[in-house]
N, C-alpha and C positions, 0 to 999 in steps of 0.2 A: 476677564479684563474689563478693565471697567471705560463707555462710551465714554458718560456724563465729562464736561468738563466747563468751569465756571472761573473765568477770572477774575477774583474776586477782589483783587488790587490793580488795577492798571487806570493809564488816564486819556482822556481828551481834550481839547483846550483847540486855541486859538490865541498866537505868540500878542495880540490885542487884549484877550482876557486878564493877560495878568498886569498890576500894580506896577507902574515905571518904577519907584523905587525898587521893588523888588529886582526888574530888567539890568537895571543898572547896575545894583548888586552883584548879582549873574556875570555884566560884562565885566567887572572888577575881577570877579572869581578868574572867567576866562584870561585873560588878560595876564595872569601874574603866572599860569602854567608851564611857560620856557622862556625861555633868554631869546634874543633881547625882548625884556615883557613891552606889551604895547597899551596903548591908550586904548584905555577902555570906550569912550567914548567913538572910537574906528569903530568898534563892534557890536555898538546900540541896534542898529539895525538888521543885525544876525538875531540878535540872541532869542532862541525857539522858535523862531521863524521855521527851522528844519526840522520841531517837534510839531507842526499845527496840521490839526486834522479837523476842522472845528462842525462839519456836518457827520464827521464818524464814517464817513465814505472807504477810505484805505483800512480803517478798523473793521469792522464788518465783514469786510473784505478777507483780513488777514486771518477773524476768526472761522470765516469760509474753508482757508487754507489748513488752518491750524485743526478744526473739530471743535472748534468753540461755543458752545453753546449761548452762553453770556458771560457780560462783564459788570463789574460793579466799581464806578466812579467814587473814590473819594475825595471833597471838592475841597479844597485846601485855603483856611484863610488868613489870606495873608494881604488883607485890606489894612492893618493898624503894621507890622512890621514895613509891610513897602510904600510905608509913606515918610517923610515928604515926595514929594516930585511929582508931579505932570498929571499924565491923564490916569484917573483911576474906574474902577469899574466895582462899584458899591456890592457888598458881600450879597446882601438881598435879590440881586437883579443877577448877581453870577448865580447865584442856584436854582431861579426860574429858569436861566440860559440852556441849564443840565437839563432841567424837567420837559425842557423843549426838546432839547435832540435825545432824551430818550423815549419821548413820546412818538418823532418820528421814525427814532430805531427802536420799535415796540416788541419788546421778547428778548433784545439782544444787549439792553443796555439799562442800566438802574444804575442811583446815585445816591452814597452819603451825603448829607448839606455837612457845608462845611459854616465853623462858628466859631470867631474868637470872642468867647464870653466879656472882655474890656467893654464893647462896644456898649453906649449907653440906652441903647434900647434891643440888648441883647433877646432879652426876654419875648420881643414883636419877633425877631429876626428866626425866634424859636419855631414860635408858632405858625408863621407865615410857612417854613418850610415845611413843614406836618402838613400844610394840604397840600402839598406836591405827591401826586400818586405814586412816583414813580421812586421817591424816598426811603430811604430804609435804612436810613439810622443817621448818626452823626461824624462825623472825622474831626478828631482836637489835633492840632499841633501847638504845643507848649512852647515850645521851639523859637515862637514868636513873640517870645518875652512876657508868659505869664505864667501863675506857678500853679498846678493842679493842686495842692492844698488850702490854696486863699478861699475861707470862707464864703469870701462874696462871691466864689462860683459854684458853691455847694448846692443850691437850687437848679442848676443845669445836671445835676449825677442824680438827684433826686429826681428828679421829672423822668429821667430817661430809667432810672429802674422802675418807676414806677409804671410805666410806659412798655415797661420788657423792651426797649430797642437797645439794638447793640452801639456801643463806643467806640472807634477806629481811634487809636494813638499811636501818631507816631513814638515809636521807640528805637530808633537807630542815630547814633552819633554823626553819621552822613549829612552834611549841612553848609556848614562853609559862612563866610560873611552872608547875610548881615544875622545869621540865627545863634541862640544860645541854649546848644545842643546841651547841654546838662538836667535844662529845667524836663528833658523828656527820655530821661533813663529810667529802665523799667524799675527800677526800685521805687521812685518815684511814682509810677503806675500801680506798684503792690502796698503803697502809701494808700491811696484813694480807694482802691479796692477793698481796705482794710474797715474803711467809711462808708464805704456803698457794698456790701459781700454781695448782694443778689444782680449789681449790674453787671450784664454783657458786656467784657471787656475784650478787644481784638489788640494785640499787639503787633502793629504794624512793623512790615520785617524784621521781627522776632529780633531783633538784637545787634541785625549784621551791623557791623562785622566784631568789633569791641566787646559788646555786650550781648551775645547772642547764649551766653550760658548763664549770665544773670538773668537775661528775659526767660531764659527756662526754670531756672530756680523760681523767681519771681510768678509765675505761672502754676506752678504747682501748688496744688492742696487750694486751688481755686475752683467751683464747680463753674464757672459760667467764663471764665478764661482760655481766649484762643489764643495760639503761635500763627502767627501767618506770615508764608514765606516767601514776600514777593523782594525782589533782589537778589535769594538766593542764586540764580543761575550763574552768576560770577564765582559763588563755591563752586556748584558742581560742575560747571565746565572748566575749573582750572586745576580741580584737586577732587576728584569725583568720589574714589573713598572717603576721604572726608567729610563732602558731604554727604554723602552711606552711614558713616559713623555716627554724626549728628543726628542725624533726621532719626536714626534707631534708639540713640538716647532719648531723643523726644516724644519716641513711640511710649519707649515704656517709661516714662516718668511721666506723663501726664494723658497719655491714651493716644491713640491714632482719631479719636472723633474730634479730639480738640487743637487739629494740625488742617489749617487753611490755606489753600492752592493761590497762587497770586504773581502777577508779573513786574509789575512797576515801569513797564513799556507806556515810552508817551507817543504814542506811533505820529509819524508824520514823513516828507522826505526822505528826512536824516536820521531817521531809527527807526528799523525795521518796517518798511514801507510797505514788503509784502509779506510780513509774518514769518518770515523762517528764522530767525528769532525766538519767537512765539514757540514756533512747531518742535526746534530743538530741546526747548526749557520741557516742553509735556514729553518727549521722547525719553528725559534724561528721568523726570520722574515717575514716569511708566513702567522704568525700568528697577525702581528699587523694586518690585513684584520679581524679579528674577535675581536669580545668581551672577554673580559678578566677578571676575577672578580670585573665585575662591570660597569669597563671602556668600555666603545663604541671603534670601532673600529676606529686606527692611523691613515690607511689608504683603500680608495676605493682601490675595482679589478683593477683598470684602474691604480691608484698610484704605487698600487705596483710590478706590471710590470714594471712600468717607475723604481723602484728602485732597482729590478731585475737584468733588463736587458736594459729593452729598450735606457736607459741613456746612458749606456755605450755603447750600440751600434753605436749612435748616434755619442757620444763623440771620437771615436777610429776608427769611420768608418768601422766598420764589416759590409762590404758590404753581406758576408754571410747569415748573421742574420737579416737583413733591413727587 
């Protein structure tokens, strides 16, 4: 059984970090969930206040609880979607923020830069983050109303294969006002890959929930294409053969080296404060290595290490962990 274990999608933040517009989006989203819906504007001052963990303290924490070895931030931007409105906190200065707290959570925390290629000095915002030590690769979200085949971004896939650093995209339809979840369905991802073959592509939550067999097709007959499956714990703790069924079609359609372990936990207060959460999500995936009513086991000792950890190790370069 395998120790290693590497979150390799989860986040930390401070409910101040993020774009008011985006906030206020959020309180909108919240807002319209049951009858009688309420003013969004009641709820400005909630919204991910109960996700903030912004020195990583309860994180750390939970990975204590959980066997966590480390996590890997992907820093999300959403500096040009949540704008207009109020106070914003400039993309450049959110990714030194990361390089901070995981400098001083040193061994337990590394960070994608996050980058929406619009921005007019995209190319600085490139670079500056590449001396961030603690960097190791990039997170796109298209989501944010730009389209991964536009030309004028084709210098950002270029740099980064050339670079060998891996891509995080989001690809799951989970989104909600104000994004436009279209522009980041993985076919759309096996578009650009078709333009870039040799870069490192990560498909963040692999597809859940809509599109989680397109992101497999879409994956396949790619040498440098990972499935990462942070969100799945909503499959497998509400229909756990199923997700048994899945994860084994993923084995053998594209290999168990190219299936990456991930939470999508924004730990704070109000979600999983002290990791048992966390601890359940690695219990449930521990357990595709055994028999299950009935079912033979997903995966060998050997597999599930690689989906653990050792993938993402590879993939992010945790020289650490090697």
């Amino acid at each position: 059984m395998s120790d290693l274990v590497i979150d390799a999608h989860m986040h930390v933040w401070d409910a101040s970090w993020l774009p008011e517009g985006l906030r206020r989006a959020w309180a909108r989203q919240a807002s319209g969930r049951r009858l009688p819906e309420r003013d969004p504007e009641i709820l400005m001052d909630r919204v991910a206040v109960g996700q903030s963990d912004p020195n990583a303290a309860l994180t750390t924490a939970a990975f204590d609880r959980a066997g966590v070895a480390a996590g890997v931030v992907p820093v999300v931007d959403w500096t040009i979607v949540g704008t207009p409105g109020g106070r914003h906190l400039p993309i450049g200065e959110l990714n030194a923020r990361y390089e901070n707290v995981c400098a001083a959570n040193e061994g337990r925390l590394y960070f994608c830069a996050g980058l929406d290629p619009r921005h007019g000095n995209a190319r600085e915002l490139f670079a500056a983050a590449l001396e961030h030590p603690h960097c190791k690769g990039f997170k796109l979200y298209p989501a944010a109303g730009w389209d991964l085949a536009d030309e004028a971004h084709s210098w950002l896939f270029d740099e980064l294969q050339e670079r060998r650093l891996p891509v995080v995209v989001h690809t799951s339809p989970l989104g909600g006002d104000p994004l436009q979840v279209a522009r980041c369905r993985p076919a759309e991802v096996a578009s650009m890959m078709s333009r870039h073959p040799e870069l490192r592509v990560v498909f963040a939550h692999a597809g859940l929930e809509a599109w989680w067999a397109e992101a497999l097709d879409c994956a396949t007959g790619w040498q440098h294409a990972y499935l990462e499956l942070s969100l799945w714990q909503r499959c497998a703790l509400t229909d756990y053969p199923e997700f048994r069924r899945r994860v084994r079609r993923m084995r053998d359609q594209i290999g168990a080296h190219r299936l990456v372990f991930g939470s999508d936990i924004i730990r704070g207060p109000r979600e999983d404060p002290d990791g048992a959460h966390l601890e359940e999500w690695i219990t449930r995936v521990r357990d595709l290595a055994s028999s299950h009513a009935g079912d033979p086991p997903v995966l060998s000792t050997e597999e599930l290490a690689l989906f653990l950890a050792r993938n993402a190790v590879r993939l992010y370069d945790l020289k650490e962990y090697a």
